[in-house]
C-alpha positions, 0 to 999 in steps of 0.5 A: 495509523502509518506504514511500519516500513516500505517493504512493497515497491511498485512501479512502471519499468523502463522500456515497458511494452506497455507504459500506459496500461502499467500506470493504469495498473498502479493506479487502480493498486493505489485506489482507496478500494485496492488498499482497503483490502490489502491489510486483511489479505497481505497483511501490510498497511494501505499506502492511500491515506483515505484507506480505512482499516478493518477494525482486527487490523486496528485491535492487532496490528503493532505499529512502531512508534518509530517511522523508517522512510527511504531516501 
């Protein structure tokens, strides 16, 4: 399954007091872990393609048939 939209934005600000540990925290909100849970407790689908869904999200989640991407 696919993202329905992108709703969710993260990212590193410029002029961040502290770039490094801000991409330290993308990566780990990036990680197969992280986005494993993320669908049962934000209700959104995992970015990170090796993410499994937990199977109520499969049964009830709507996916549209019709991807919306930016850019």
């Amino acid at each position: 399954m696919a993202p329905a939209s992108a709703d969710e934005f993260a990212g590193v600000l410029k002029g961040a007091k502290n770039p490094d540990l801000a991409r330290k925290f993308i990566d780990f909100m990036l990680s197969q872990k992280f986005q494993e849970d993320m669908p049962l407790q934000m209700f959104v689908f995992p970015v990170n393609p090796q993410a499994k869904l937990p199977e109520a999200f499969v049964k009830y989640a709507q996916v549209l048939k019709t991807q919306h991407r930016l850019g």
